[in-house]
N, CA, C and O atoms as CSV, one atom per row, in Angstrom:
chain,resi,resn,atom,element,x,y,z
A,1,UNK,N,N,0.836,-1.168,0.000
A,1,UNK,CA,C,0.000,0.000,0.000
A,1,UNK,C,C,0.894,1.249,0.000
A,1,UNK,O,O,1.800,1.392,0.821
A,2,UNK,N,N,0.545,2.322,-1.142
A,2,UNK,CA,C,1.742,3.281,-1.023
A,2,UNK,C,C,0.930,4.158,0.274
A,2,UNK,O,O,-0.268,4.110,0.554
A,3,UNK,N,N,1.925,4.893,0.887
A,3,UNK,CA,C,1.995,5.817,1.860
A,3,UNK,C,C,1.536,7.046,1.465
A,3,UNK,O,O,1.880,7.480,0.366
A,4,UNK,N,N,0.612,7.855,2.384
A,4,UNK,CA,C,-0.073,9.058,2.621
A,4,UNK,C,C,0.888,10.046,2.371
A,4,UNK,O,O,1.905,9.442,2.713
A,5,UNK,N,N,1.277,11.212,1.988
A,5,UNK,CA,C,2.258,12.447,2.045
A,5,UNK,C,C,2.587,12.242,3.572
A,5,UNK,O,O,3.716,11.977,3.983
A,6,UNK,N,N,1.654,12.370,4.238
A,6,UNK,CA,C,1.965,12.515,5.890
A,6,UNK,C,C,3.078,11.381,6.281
A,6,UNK,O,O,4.266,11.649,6.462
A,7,UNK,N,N,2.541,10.140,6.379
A,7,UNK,CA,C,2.773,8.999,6.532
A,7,UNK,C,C,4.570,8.795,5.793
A,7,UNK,O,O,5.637,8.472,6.314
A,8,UNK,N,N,4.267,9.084,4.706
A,8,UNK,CA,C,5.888,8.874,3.869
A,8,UNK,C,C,6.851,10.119,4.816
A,8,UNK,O,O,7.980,9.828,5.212
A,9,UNK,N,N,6.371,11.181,5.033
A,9,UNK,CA,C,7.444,12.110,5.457
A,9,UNK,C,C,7.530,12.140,6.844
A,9,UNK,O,O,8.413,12.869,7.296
A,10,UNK,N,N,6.748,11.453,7.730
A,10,UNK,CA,C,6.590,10.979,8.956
A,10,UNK,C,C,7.803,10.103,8.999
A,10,UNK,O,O,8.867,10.364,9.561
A,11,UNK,N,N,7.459,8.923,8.259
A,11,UNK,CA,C,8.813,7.682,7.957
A,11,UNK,C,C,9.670,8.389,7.553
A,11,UNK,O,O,10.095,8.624,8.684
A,12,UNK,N,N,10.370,8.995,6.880
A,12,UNK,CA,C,11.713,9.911,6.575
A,12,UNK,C,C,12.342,10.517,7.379
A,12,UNK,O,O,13.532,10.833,7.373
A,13,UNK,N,N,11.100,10.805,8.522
A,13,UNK,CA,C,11.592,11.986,9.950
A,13,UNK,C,C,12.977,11.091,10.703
A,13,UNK,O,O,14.056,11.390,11.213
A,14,UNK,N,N,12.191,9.835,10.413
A,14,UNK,CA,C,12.750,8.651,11.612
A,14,UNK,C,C,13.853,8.736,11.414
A,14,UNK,O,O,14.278,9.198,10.355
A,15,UNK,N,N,14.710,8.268,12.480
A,15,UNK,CA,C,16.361,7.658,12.161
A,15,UNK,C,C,16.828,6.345,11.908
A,15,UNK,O,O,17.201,5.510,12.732
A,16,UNK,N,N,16.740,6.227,10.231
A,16,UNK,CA,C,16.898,5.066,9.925
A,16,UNK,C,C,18.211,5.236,9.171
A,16,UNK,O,O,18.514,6.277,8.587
A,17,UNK,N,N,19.007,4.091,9.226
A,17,UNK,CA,C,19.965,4.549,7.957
A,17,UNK,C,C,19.886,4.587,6.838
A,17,UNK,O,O,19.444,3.600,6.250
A,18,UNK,N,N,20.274,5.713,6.142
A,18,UNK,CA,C,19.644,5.962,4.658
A,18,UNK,C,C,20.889,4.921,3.974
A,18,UNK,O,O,21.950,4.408,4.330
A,19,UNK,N,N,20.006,4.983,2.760
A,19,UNK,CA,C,21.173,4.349,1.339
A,19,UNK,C,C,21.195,5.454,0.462
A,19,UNK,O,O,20.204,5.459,-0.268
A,20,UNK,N,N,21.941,6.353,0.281
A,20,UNK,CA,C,22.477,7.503,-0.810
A,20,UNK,C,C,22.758,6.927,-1.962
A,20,UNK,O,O,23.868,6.410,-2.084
A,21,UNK,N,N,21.923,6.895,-2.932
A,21,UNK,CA,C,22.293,6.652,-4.207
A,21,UNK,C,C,22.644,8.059,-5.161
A,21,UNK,O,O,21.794,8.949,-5.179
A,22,UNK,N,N,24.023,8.239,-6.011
A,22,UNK,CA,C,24.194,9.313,-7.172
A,22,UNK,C,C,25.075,8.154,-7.657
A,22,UNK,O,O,25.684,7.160,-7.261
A,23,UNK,N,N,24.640,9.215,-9.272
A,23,UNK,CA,C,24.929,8.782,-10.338
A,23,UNK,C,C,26.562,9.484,-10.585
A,23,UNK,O,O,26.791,10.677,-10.785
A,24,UNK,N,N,27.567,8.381,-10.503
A,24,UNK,CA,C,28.701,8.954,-10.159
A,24,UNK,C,C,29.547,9.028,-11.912
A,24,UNK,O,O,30.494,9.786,-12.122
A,25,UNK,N,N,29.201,8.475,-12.552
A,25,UNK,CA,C,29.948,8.256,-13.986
A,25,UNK,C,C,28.880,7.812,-14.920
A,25,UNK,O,O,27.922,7.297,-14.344
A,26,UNK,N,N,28.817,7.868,-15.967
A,26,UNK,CA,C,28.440,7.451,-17.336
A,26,UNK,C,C,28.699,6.035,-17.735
A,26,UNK,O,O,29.808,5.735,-18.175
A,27,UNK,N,N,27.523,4.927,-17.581
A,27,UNK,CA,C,28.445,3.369,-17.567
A,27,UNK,C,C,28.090,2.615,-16.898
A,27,UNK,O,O,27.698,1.478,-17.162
A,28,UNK,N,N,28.210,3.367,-15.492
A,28,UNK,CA,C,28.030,2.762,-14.240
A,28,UNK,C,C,26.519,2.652,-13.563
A,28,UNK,O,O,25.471,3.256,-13.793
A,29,UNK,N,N,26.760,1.958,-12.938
A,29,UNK,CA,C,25.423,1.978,-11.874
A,29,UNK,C,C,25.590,3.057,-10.825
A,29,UNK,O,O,26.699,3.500,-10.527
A,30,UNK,N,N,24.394,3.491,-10.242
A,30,UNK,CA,C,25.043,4.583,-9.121
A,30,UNK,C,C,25.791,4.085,-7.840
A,30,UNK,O,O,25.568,2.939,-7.451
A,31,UNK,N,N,26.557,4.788,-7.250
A,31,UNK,CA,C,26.948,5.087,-6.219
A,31,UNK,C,C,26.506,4.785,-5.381
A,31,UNK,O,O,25.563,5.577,-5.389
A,32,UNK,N,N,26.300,3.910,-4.070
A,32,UNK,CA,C,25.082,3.823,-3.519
A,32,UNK,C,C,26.232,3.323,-1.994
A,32,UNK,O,O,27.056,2.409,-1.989
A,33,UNK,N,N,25.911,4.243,-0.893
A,33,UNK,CA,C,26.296,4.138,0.557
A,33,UNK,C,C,25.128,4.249,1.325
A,33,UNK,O,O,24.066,4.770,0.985
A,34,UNK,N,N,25.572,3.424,2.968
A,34,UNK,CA,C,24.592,4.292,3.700
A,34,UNK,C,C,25.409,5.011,4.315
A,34,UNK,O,O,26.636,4.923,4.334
A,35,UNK,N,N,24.389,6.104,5.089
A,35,UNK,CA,C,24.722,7.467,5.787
A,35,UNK,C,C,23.999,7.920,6.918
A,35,UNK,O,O,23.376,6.914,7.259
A,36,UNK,N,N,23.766,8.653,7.549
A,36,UNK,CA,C,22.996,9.301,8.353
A,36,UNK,C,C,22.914,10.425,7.869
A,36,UNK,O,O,23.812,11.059,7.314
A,37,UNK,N,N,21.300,10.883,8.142
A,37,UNK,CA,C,20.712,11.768,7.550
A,37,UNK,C,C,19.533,12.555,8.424
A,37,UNK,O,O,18.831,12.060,9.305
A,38,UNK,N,N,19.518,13.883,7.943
A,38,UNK,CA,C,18.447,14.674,8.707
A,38,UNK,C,C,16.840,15.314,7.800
A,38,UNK,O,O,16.731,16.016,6.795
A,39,UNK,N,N,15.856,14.723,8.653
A,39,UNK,CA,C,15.168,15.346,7.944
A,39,UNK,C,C,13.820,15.843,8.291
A,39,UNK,O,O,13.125,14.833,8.409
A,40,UNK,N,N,13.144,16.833,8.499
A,40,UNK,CA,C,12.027,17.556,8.438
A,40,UNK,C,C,11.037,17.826,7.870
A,40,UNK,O,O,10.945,18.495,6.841
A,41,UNK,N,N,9.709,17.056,8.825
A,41,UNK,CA,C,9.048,16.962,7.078
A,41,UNK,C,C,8.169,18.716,6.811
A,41,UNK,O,O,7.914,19.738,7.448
A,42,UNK,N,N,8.007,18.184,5.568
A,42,UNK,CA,C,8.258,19.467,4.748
A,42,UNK,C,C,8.978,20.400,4.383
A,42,UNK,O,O,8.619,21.492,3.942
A,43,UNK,N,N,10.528,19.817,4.632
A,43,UNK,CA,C,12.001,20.543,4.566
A,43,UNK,C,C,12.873,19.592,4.001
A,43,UNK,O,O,12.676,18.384,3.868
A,44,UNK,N,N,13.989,20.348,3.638
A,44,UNK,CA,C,14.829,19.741,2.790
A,44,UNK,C,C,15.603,18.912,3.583
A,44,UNK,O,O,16.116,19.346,4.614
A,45,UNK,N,N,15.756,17.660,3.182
A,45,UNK,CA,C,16.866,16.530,3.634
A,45,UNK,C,C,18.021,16.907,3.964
A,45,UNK,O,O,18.387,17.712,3.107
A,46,UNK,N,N,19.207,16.701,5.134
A,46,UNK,CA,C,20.526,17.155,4.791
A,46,UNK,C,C,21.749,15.910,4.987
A,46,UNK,O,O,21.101,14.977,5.461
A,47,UNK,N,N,22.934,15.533,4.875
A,47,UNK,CA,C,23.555,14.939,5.215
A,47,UNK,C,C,24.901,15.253,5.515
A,47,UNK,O,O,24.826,16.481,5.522
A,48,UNK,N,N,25.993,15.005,5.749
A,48,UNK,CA,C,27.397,15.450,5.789
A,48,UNK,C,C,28.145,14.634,5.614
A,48,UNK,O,O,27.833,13.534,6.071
A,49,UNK,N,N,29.645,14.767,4.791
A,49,UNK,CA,C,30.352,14.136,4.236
A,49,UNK,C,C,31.473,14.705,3.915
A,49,UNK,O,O,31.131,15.833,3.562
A,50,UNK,N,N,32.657,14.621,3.813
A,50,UNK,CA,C,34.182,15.358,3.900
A,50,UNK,C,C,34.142,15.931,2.071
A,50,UNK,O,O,33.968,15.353,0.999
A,51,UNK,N,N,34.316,16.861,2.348
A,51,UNK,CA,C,34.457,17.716,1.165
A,51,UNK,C,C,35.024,17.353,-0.105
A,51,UNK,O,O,34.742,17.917,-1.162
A,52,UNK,N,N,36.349,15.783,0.106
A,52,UNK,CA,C,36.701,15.166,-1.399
A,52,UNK,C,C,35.894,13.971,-1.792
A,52,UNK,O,O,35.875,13.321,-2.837
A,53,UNK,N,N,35.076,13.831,-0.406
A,53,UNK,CA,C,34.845,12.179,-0.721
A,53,UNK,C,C,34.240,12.053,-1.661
A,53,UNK,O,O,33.529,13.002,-1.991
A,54,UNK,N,N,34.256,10.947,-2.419
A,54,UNK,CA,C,33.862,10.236,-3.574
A,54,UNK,C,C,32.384,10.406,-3.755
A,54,UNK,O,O,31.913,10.875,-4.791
A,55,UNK,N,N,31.684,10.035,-2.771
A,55,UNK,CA,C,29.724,10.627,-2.835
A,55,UNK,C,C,29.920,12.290,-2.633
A,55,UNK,O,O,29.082,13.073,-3.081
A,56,UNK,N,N,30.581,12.536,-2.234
A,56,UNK,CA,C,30.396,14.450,-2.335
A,56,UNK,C,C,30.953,14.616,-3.606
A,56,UNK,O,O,30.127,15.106,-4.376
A,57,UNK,N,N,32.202,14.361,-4.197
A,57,UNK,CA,C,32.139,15.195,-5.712
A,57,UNK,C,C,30.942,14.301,-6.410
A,57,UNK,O,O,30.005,15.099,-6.437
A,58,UNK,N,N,30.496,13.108,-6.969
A,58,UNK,CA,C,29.436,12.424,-7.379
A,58,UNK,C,C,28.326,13.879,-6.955
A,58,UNK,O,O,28.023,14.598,-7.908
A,59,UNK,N,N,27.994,14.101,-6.124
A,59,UNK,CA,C,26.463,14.556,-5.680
A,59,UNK,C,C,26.788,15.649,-6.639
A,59,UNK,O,O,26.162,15.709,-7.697
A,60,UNK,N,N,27.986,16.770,-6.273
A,60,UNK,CA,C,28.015,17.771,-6.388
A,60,UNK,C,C,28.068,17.602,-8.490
A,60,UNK,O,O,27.349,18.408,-9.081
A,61,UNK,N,N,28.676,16.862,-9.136
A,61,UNK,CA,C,28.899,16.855,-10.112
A,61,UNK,C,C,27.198,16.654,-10.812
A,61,UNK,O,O,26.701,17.160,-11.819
A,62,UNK,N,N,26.735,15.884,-9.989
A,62,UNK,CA,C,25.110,15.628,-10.281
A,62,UNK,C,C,24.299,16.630,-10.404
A,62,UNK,O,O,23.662,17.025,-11.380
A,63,UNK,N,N,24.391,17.121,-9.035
A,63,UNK,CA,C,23.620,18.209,-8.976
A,63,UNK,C,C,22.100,17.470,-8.287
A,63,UNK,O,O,21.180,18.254,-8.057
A,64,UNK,N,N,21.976,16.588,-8.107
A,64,UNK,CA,C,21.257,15.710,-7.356
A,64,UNK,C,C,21.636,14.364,-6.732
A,64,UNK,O,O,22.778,13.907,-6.785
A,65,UNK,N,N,20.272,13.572,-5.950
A,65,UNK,CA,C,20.488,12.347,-5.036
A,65,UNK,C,C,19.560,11.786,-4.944
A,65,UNK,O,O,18.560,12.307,-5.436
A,66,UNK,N,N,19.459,10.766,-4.431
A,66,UNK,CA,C,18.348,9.887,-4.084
A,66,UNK,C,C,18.692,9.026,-2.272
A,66,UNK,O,O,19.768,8.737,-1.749
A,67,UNK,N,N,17.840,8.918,-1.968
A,67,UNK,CA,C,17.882,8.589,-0.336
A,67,UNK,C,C,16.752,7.323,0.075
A,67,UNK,O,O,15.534,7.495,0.122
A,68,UNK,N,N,17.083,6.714,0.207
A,68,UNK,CA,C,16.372,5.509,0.205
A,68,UNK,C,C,15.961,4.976,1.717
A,68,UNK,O,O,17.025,4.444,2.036
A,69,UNK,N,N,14.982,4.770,2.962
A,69,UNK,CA,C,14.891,4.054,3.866
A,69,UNK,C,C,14.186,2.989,3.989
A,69,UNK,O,O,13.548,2.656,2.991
A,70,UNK,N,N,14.106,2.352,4.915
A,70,UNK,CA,C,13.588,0.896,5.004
A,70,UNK,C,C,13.633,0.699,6.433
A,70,UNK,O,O,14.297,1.332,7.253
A,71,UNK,N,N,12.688,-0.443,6.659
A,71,UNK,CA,C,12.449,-1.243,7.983
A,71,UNK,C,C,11.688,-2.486,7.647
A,71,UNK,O,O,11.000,-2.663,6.642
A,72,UNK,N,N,11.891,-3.258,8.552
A,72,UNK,CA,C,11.624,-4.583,8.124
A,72,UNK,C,C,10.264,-5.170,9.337
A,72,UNK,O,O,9.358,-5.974,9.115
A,73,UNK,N,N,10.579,-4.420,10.587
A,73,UNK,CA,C,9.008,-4.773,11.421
A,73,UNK,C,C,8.930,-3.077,11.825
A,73,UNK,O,O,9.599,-2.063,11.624
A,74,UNK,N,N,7.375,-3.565,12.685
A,74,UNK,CA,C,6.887,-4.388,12.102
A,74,UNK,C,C,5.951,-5.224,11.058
A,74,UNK,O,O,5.158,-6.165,11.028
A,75,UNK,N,N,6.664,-4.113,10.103
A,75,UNK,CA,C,5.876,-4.522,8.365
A,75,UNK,C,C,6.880,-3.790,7.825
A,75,UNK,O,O,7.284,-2.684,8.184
A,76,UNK,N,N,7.285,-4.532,6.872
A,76,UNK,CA,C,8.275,-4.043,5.804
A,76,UNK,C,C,7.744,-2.808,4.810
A,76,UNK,O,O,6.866,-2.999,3.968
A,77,UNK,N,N,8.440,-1.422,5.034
A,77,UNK,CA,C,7.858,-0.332,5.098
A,77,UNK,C,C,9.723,0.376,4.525
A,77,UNK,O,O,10.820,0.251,5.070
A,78,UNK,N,N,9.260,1.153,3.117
A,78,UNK,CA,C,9.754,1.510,2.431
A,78,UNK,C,C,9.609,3.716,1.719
A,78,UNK,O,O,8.747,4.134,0.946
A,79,UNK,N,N,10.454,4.341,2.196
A,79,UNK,CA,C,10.143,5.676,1.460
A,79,UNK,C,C,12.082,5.960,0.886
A,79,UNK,O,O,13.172,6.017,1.454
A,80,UNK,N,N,11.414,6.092,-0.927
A,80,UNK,CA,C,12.596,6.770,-1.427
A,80,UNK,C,C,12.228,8.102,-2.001
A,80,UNK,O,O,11.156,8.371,-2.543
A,81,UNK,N,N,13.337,8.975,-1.800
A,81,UNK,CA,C,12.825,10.732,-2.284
A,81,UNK,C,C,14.115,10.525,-3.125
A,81,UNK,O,O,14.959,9.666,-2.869
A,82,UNK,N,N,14.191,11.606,-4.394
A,82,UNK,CA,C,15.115,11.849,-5.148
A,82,UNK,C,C,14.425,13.307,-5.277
A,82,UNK,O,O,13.276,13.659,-5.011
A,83,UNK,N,N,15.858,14.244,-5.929
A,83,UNK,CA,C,15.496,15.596,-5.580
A,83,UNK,C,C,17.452,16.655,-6.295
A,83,UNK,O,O,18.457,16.045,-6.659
A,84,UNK,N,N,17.327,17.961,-6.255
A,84,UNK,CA,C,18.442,18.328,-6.850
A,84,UNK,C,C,19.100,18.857,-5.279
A,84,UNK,O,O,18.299,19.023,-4.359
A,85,UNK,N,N,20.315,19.058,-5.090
A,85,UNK,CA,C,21.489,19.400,-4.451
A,85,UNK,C,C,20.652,20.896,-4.465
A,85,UNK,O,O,20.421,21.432,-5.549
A,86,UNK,N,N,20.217,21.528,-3.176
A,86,UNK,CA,C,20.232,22.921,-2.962
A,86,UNK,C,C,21.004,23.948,-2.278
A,86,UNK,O,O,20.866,25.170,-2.338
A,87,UNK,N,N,21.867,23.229,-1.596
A,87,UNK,CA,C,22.874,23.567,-1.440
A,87,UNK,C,C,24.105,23.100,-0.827
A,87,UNK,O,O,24.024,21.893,-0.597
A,88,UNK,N,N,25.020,23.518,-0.539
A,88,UNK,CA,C,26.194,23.280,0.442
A,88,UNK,C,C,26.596,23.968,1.135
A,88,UNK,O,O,26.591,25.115,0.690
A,89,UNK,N,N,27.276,23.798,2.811
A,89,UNK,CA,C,28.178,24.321,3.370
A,89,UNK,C,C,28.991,23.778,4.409
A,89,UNK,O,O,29.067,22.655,4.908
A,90,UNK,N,N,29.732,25.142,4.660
A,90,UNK,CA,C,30.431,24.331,5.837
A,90,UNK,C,C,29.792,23.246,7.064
A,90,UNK,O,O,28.707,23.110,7.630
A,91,UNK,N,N,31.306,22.494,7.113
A,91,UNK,CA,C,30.823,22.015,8.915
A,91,UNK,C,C,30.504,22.384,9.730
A,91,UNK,O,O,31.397,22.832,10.450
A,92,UNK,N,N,29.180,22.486,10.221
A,92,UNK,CA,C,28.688,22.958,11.958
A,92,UNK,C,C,28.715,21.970,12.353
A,92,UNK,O,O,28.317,20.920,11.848
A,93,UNK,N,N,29.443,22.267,13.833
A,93,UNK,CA,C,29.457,21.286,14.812
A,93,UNK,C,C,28.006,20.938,15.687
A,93,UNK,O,O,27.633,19.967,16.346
A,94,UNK,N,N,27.463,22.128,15.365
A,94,UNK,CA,C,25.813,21.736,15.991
A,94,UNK,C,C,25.387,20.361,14.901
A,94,UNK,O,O,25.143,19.279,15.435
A,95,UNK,N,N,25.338,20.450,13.805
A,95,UNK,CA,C,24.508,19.394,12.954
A,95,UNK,C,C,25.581,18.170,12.931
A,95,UNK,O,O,25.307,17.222,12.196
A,96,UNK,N,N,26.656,18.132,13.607
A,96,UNK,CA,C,27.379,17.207,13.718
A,96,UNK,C,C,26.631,16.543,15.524
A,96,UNK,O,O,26.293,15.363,15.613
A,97,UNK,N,N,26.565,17.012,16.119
A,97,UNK,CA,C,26.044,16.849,17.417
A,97,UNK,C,C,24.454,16.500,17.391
A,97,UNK,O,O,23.890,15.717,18.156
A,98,UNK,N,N,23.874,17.233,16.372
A,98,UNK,CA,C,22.444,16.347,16.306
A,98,UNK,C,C,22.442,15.036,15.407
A,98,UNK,O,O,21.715,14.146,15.849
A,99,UNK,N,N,23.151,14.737,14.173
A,99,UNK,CA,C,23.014,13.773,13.644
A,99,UNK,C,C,23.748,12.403,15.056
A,99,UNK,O,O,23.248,11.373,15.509
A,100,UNK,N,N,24.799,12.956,15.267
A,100,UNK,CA,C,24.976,11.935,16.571
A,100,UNK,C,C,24.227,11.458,18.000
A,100,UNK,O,O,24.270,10.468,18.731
A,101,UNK,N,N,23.601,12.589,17.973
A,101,UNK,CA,C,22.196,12.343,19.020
A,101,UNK,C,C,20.940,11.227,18.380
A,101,UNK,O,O,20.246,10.339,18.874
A,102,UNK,N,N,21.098,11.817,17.052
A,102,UNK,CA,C,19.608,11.020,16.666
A,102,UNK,C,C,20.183,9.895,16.506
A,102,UNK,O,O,19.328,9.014,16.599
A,103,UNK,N,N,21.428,9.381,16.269
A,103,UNK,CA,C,21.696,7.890,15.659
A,103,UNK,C,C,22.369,7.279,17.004
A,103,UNK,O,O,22.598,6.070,16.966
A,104,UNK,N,N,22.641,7.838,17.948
A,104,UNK,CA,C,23.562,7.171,18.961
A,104,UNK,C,C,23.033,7.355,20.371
A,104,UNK,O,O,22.501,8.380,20.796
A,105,UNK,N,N,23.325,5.817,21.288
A,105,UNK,CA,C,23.044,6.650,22.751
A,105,UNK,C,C,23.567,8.037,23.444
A,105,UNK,O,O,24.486,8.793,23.126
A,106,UNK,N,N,23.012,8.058,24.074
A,106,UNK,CA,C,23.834,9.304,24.777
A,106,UNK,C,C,24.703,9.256,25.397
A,106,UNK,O,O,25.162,10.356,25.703
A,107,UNK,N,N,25.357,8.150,25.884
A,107,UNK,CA,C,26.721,7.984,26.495
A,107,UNK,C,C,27.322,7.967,25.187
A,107,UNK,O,O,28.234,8.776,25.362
A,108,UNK,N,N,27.401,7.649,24.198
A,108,UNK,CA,C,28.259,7.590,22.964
A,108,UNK,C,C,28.940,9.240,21.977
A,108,UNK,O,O,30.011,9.369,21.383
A,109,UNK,N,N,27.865,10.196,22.151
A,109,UNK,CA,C,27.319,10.884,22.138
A,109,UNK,C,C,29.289,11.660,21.895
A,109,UNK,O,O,30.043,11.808,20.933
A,110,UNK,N,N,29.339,11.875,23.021
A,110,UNK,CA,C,30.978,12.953,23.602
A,110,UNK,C,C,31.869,12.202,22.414
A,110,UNK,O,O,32.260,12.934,21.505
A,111,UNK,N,N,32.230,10.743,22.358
A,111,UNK,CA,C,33.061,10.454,22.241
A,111,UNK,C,C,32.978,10.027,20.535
A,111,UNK,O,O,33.889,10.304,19.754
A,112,UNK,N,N,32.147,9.554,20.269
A,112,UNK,CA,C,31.871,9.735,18.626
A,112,UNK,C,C,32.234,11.545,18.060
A,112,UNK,O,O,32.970,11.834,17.116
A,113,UNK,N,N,31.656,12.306,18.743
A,113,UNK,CA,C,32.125,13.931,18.084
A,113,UNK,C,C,33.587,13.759,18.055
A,113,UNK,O,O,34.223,13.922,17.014
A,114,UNK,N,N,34.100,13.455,19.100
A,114,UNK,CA,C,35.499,13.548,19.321
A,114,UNK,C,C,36.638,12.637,18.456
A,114,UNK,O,O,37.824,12.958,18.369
A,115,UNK,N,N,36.146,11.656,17.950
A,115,UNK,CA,C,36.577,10.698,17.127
A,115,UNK,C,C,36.479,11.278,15.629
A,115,UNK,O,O,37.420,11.174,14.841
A,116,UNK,N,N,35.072,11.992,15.254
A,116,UNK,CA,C,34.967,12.318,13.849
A,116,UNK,C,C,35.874,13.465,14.067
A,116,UNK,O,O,36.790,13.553,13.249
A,117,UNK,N,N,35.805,14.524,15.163
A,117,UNK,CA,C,36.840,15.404,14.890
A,117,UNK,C,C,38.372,15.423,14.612
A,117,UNK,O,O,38.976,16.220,13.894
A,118,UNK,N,N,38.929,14.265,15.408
A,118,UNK,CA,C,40.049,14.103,15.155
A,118,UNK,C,C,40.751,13.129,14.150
A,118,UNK,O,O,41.954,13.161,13.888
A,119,UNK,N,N,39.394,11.841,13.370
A,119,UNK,CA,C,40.064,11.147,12.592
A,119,UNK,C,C,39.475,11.439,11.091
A,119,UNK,O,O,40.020,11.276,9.999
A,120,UNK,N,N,38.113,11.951,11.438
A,120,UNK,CA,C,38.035,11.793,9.927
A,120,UNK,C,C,37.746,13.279,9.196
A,120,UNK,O,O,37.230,13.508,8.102
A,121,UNK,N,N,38.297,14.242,10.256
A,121,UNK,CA,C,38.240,15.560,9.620
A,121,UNK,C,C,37.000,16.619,9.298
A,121,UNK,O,O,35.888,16.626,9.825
A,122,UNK,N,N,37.434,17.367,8.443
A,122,UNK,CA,C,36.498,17.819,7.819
A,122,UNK,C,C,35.183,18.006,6.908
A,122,UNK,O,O,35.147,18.107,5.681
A,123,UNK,N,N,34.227,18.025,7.724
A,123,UNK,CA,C,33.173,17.676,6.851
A,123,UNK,C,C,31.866,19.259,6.240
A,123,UNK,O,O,31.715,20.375,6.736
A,124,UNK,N,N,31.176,18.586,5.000
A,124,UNK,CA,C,30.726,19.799,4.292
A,124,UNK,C,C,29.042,19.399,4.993
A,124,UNK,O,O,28.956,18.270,5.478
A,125,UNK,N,N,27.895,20.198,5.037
A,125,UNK,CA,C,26.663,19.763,4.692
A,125,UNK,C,C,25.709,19.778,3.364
A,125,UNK,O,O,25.355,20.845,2.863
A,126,UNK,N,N,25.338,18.569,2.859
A,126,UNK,CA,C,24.841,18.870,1.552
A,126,UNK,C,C,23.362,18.390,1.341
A,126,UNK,O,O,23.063,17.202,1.455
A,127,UNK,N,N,22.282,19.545,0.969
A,127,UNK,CA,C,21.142,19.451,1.453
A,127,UNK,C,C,20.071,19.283,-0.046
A,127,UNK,O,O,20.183,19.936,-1.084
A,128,UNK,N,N,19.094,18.245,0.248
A,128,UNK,CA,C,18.246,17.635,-1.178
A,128,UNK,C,C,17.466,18.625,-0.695
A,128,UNK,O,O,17.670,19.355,0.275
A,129,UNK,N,N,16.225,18.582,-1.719
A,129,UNK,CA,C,14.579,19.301,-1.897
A,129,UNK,C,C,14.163,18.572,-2.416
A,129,UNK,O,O,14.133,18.739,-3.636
A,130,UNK,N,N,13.465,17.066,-1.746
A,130,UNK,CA,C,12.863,15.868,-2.353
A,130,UNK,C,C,11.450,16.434,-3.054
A,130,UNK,O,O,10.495,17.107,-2.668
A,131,UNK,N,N,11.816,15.847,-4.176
A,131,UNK,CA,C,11.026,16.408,-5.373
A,131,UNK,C,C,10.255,14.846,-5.985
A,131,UNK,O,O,9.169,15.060,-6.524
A,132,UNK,N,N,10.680,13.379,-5.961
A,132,UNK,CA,C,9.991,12.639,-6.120
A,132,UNK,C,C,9.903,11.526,-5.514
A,132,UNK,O,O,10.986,10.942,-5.477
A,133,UNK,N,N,8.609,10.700,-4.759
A,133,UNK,CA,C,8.752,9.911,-3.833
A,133,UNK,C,C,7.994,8.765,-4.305
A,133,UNK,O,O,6.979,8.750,-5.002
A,134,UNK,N,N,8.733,7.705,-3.753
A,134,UNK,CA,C,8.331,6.311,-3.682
A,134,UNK,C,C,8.311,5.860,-2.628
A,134,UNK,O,O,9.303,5.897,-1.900
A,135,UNK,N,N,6.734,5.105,-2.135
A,135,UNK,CA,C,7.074,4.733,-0.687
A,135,UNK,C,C,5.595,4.101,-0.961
A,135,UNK,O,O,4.625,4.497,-1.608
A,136,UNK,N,N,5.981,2.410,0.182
A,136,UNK,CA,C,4.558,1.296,0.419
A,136,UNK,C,C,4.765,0.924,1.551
A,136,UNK,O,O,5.838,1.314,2.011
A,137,UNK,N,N,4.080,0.238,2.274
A,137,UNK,CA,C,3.809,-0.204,3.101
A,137,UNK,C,C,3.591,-2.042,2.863
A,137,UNK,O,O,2.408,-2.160,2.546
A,138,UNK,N,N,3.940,-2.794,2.878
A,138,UNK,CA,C,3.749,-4.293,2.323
A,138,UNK,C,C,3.113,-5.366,3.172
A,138,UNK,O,O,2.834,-6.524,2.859
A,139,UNK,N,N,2.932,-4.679,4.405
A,139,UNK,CA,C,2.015,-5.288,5.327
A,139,UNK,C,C,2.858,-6.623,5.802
A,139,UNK,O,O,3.826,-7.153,5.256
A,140,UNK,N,N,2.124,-7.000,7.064
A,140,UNK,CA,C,2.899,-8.060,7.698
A,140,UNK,C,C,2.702,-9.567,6.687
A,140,UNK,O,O,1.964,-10.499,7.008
A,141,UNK,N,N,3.383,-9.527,5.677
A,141,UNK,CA,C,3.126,-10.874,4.851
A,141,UNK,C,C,3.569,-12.088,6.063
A,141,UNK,O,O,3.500,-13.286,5.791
C-alpha cells in the first residue's frame, strides 16, 4: 500500500539509515552508501560528508540524489525521495552533534564527536529538496 504524504514524510523523519544513491559516472550503476541523515518533514533533507569524498564530488557533479529508507518490522515499510542538491556548506558542529544524538546513545554521544573530529576531519553539509517519492507499506506478509 503506497503511503499518505503525511505517513511517507513521517517515515523519513525517523532515524533510519539511509542508502544515498548518485549517479557517479556514465556506464556505471550509481553510487550507492549508507549514511545518516536529517530530515524535516516538509524541509529539505541534509547529510554530511568530507568535502573530497567520492559521494560528495558524485552529488556535487550531479547536482542531485536519491535517499532511500527501510524497515523490516513491524511490516516491511519503504520511502525513497530523489530531488536536486540545494545547497552546500560548511561544517557545523551543531549538525554534527544532532546527527549523533539522533543515531547514537547518549553515552556515545561525547566520544563519537570527538573521534569524527580528530580522525576523519572535515566535513561539508549537503542538502536535497525531495522532489519525487516512492514509498509502500507491504504489510505483515
Amino acid at each position: 500500500m503506497v503511503l499518505t504524504k503525511e505517513e511517507r514524510e513521517e517515515f523519513l523523519a525517523q532515524p533510519h539509515i539511509g542508502a544515498l544513491s548518485v549517479i557517479e559516472r556514465p556506464g556505471r550503476a550509481p553510487l550507492t552508501v549508507p549514511i545518516w541523515y536529517q530530515y524535516t518533514p516538509g524541509g529539505e533533507l541534509w547529510v554530511r560528508s568530507a568535502p573530497g569524498a567520492r559521494k560528495t564530488r558524485a552529488i556535487e557533479a550531479a547536482g542531485r540524489f536519491t535517499m532511500m529508507v527501510q524497515r523490516t518490522e513491524p511490516t516491511t515499510r519503504y520511502v525513497s525521495v530523489e530531488g536536486p542538491l540545494t545547497r552546500t556548506g560548511p561544517g557545523d558542529p551543531a549538525q554534527a552533534r544532532e546527527l549523533a544524538e539522533r543515531y547514537l546513545p547518549p553515552e556515545a554521544v561525547a566520544g563519537f564527536l570527538e573521534y569524527e573530529r580528530e580522525q576523519l576531519g572535515e566535513h561539508i553539509t549537503l542538502s536535497m529538496r525531495p522532489e519525487h517519492w516512492l514509498s509502500a507499506d507491504l504489510g505483515s506478509w
